[in-house]
SEMARZA-396865 format. One record per atom (N, C-alpha, C, CB): x, y negated, z; atom name. Coordinates in Angstrom, 1 decimal, decimal comma. Each point is the difference from the previous one (the first is absolute). Glycine has a CB too. Layout:
% SEMARZA-396865
{node {X; Y; Z}; 'CA'};
...
//
This chain:
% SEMARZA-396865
{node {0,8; 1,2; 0,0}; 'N'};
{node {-0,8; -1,2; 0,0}; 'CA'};
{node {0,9; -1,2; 0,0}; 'C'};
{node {-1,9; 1,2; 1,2}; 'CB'};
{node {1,7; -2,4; -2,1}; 'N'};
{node {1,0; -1,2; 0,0}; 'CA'};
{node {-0,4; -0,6; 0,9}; 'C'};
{node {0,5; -0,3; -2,0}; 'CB'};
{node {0,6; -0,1; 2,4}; 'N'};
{node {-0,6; -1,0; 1,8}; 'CA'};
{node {-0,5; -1,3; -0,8}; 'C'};
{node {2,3; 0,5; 2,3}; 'CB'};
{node {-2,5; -0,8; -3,4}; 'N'};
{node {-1,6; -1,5; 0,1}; 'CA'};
{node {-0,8; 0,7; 0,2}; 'C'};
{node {0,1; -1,9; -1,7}; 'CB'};
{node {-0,6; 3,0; 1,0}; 'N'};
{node {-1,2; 0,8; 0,3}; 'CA'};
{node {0,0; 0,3; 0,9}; 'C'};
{node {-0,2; 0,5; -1,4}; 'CB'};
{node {0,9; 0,2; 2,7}; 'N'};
{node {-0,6; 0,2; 1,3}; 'CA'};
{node {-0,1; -1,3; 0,9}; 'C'};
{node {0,9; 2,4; -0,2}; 'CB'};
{node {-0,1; -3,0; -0,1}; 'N'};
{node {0,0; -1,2; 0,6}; 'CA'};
{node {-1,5; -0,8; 0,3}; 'C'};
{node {2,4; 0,1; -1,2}; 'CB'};
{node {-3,1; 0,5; -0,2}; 'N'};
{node {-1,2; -1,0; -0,2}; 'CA'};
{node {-1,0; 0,7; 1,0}; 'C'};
{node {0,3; -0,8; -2,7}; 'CB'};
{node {0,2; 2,0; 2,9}; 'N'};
{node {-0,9; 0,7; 1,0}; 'CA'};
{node {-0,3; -0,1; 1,7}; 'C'};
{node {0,6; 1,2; -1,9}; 'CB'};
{node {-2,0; -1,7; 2,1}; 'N'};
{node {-0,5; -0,2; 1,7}; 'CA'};
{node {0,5; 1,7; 0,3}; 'C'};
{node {-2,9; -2,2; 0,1}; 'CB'};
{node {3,5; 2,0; 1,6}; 'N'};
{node {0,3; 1,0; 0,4}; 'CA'};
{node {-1,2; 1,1; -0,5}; 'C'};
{node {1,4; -1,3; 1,9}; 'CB'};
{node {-2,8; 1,2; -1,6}; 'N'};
{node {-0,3; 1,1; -0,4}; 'CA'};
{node {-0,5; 1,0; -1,5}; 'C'};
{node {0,0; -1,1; 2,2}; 'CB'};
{node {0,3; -0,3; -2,8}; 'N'};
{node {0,2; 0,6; -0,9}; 'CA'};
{node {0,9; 0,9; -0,6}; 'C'};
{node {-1,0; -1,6; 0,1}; 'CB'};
{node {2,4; 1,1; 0,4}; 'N'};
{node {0,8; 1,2; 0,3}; 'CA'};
{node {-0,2; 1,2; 0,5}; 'C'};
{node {0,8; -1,4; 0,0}; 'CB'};
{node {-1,1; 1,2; 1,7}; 'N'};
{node {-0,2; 1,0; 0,5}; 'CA'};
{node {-0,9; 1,4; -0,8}; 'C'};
{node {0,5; -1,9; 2,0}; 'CB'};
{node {-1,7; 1,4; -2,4}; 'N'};
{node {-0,7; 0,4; -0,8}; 'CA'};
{node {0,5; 0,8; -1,4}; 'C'};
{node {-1,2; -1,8; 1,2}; 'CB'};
{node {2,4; 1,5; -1,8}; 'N'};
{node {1,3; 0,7; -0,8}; 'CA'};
{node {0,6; 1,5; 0,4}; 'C'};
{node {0,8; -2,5; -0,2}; 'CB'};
{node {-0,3; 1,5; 1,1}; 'N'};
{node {0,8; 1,0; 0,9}; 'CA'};
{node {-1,0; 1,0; 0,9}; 'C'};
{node {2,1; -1,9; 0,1}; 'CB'};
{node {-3,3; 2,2; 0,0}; 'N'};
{node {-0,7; 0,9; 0,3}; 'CA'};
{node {0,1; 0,8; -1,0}; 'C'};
{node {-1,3; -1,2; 1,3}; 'CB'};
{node {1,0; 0,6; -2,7}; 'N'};
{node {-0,3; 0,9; -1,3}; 'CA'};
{node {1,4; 0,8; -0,2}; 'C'};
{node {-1,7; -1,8; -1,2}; 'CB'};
{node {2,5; 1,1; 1,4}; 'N'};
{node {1,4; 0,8; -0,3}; 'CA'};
{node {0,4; 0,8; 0,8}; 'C'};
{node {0,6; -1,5; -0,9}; 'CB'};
{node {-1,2; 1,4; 2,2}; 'N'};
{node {0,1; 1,3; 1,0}; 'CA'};
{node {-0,5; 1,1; -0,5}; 'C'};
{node {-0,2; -1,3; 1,8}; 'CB'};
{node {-0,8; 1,1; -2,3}; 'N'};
{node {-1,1; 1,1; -0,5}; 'CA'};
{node {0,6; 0,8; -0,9}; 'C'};
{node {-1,9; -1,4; 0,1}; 'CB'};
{node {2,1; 0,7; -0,9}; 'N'};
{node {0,5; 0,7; -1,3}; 'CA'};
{node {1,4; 0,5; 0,6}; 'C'};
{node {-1,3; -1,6; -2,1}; 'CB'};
{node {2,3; 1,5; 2,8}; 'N'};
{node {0,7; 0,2; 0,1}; 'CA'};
{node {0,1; 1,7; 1,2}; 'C'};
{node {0,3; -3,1; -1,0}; 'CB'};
{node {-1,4; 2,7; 1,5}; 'N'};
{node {-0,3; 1,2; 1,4}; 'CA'};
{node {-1,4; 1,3; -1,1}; 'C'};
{node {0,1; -2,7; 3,2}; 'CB'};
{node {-0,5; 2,2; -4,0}; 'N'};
{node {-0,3; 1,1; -1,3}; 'CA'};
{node {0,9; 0,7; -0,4}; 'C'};
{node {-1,2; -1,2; -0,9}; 'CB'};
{node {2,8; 1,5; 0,9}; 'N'};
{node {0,8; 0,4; -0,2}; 'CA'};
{node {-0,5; 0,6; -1,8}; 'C'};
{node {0,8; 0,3; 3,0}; 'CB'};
{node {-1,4; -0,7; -3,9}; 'N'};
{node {0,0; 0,2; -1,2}; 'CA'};
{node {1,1; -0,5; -0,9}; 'C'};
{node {-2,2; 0,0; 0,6}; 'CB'};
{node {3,0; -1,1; -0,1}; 'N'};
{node {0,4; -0,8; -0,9}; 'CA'};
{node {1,6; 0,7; -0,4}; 'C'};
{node {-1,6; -2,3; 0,9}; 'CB'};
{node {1,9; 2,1; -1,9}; 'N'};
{node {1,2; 0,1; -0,4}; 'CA'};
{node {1,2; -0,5; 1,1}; 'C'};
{node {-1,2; -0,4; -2,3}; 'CB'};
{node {2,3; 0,9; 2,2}; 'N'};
{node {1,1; -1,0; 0,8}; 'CA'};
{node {0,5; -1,4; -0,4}; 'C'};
{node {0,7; 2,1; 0,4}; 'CB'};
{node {-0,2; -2,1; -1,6}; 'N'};
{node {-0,1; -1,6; -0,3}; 'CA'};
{node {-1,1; -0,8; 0,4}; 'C'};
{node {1,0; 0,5; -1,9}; 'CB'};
{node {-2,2; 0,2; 1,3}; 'N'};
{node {-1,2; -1,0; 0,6}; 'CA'};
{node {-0,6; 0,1; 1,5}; 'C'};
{node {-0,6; 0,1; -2,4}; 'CB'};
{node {1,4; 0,4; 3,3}; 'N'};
{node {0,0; 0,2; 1,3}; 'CA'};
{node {1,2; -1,1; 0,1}; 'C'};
{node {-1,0; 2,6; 0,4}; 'CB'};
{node {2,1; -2,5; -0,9}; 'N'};
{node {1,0; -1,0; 0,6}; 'CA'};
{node {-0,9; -1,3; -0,5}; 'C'};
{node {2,7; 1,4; -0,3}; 'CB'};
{node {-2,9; -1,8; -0,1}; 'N'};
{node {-0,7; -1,2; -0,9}; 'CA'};
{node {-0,9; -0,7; 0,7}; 'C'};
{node {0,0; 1,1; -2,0}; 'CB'};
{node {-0,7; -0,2; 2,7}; 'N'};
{node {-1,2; -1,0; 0,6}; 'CA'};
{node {0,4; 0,3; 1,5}; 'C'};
{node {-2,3; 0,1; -1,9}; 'CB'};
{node {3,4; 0,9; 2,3}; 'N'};
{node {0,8; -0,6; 1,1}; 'CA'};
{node {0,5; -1,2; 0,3}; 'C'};
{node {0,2; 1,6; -0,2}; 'CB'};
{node {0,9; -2,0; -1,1}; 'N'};
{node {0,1; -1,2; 0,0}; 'CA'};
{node {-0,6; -1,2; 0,0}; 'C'};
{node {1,1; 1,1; -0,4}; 'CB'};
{node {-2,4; -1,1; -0,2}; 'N'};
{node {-0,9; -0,6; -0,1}; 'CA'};
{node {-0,7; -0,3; 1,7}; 'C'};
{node {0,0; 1,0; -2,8}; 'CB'};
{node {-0,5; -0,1; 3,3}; 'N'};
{node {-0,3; -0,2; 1,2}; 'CA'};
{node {0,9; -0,5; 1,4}; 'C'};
{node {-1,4; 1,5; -1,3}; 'CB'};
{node {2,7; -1,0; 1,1}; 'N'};
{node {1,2; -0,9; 0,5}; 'CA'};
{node {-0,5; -1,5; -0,3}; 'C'};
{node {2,0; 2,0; -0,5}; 'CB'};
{node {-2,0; -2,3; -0,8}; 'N'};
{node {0,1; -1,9; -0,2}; 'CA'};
{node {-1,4; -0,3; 0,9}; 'C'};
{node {1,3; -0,4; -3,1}; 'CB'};
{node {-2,3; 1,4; 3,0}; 'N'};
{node {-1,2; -0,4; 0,7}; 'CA'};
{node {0,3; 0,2; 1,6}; 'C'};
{node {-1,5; 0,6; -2,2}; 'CB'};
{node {2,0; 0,2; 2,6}; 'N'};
{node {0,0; -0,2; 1,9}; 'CA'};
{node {0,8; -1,0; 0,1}; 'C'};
{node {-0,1; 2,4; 0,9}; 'CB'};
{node {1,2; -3,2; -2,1}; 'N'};
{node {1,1; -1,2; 0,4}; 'CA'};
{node {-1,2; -1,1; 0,4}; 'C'};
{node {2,5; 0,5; -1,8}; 'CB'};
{node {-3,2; -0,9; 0,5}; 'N'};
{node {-1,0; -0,6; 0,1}; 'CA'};
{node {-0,7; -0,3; 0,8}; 'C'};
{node {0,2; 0,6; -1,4}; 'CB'};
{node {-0,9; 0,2; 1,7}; 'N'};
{node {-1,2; 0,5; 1,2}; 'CA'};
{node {0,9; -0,4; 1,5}; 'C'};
{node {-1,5; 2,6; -1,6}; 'CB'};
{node {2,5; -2,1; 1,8}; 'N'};
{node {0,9; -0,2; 1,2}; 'CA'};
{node {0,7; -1,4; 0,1}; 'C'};
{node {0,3; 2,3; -0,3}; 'CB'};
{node {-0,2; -3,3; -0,8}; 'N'};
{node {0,4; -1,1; -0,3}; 'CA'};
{node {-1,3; -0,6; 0,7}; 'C'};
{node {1,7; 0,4; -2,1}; 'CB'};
{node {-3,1; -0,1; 1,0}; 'N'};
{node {-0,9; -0,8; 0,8}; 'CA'};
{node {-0,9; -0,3; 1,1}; 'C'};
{node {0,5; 0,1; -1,6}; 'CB'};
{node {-0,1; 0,7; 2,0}; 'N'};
{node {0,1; 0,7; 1,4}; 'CA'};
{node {0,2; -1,0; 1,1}; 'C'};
{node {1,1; 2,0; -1,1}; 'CB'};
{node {0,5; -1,9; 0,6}; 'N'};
{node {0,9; -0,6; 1,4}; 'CA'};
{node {-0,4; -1,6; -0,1}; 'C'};
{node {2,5; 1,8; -0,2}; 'CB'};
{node {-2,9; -2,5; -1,4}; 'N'};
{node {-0,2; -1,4; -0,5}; 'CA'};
{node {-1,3; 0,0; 1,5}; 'C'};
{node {0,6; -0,4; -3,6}; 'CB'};
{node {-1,7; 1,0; 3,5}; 'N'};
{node {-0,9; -0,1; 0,6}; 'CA'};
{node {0,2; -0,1; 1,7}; 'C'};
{node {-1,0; 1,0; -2,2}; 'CB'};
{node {1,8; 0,0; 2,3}; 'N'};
{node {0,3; -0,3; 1,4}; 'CA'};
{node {0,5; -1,0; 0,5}; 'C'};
{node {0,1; 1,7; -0,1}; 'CB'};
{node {1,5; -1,8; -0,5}; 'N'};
{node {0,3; -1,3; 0,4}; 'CA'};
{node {-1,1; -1,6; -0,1}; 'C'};
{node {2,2; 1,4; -0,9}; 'CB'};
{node {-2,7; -1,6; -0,5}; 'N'};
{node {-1,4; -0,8; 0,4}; 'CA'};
{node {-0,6; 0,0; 1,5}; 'C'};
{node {-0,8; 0,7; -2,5}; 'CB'};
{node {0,1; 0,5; 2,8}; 'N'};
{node {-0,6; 0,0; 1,0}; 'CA'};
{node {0,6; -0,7; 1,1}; 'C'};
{node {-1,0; 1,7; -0,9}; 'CB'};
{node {2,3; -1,1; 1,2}; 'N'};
{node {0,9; -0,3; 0,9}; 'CA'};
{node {0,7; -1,5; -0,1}; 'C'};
{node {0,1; 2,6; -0,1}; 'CB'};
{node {-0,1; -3,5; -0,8}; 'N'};
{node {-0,1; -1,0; 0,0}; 'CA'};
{node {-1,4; -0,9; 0,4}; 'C'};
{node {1,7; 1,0; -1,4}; 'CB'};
{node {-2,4; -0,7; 1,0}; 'N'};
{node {-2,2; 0,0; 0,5}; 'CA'};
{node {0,1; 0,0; 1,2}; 'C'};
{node {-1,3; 1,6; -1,6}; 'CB'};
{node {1,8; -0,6; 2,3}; 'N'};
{node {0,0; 0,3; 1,3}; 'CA'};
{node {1,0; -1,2; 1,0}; 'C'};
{node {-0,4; 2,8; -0,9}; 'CB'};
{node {1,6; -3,2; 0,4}; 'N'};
{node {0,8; -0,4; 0,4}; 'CA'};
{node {-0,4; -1,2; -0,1}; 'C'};
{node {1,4; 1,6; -0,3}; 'CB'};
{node {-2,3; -2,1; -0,8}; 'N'};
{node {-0,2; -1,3; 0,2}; 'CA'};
{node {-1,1; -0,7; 0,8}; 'C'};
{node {1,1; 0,3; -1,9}; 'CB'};
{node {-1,6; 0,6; 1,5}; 'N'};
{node {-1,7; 0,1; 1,4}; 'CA'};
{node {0,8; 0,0; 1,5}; 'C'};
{node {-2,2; 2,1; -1,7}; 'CB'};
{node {3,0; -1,4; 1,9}; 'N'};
{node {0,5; 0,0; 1,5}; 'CA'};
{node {0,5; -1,5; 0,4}; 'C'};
{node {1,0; 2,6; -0,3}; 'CB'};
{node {-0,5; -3,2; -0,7}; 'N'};
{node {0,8; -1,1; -0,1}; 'CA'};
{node {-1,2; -0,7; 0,1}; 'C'};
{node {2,3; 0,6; -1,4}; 'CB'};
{node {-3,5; -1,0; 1,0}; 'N'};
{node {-0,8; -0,5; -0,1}; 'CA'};
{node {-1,0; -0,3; 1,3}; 'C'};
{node {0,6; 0,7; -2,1}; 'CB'};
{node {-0,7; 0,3; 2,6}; 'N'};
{node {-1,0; 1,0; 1,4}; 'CA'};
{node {1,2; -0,7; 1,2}; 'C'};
{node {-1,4; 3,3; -1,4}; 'CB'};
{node {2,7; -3,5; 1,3}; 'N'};
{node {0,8; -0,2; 0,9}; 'CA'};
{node {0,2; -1,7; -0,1}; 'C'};
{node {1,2; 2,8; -0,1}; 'CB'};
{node {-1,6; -3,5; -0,9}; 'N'};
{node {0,6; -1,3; 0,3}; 'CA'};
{node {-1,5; -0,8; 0,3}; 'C'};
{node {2,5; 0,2; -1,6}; 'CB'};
{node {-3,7; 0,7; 1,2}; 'N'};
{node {-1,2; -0,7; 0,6}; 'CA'};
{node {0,0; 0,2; 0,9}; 'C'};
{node {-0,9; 0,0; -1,0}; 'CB'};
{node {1,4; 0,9; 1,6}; 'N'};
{node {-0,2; 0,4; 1,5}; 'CA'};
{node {0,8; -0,7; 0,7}; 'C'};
{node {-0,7; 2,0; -0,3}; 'CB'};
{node {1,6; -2,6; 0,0}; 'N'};
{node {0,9; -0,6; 1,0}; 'CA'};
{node {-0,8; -1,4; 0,0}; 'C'};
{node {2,7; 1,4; -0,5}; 'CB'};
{node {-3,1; -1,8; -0,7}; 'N'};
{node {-0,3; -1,1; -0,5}; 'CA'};
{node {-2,3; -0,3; 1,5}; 'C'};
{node {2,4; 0,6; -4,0}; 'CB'};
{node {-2,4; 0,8; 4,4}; 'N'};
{node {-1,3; 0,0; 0,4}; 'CA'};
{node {-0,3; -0,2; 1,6}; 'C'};
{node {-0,3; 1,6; -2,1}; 'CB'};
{node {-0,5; -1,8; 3,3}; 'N'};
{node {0,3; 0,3; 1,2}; 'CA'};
{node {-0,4; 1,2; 0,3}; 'C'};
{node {0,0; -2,0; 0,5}; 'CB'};
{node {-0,4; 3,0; -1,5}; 'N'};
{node {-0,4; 1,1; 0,3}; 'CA'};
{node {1,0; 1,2; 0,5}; 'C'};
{node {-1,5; -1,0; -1,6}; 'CB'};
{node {1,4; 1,8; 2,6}; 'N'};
{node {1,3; 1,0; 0,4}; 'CA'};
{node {-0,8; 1,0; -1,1}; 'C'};
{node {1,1; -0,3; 3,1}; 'CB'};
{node {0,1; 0,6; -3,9}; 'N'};
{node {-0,4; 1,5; -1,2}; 'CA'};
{node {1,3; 1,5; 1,0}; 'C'};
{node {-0,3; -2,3; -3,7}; 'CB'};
//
């Protein structure tokens, strides 16, 4: 798969790939080449999926970090004991 093309892809749209390529791959029908093939193929997809992954977390964890930052300077800023 060329990385613009996966690139263009929402995690689950990937993920959704890389299910299919499990499949076919756990059918044990296929040829060996075409077993190495969509191995590698599903490799670029768990990089993907694992890349966007970590994007999301870190987000959150930024989200989180800034809301704390937020929740802590009102509160200092309040006469309320939190």
């Amino acid at each position: 798969m060329e990385k613009k093309i996966l690139e263009s892809l929402s995690y689950e749209q990937a993920y959704e790939q890389l299910e299919k390529l499990v499949a076919k791959l756990e059918s044990g029908d296929l040829a060996l080449e075409k077993s190495l093939k969509i191995f590698e193929e599903s490799i670029k997809l768990v990089g993907y999926c694992t890349k966007k992954l970590e994007e999301a977390e870190r987000k959150i964890e930024l989200l989180i970090e800034s809301s704390d930052e937020t929740i802590t300077t009102v509160a200092a800023g309040s006469d309320f004991d939190l």
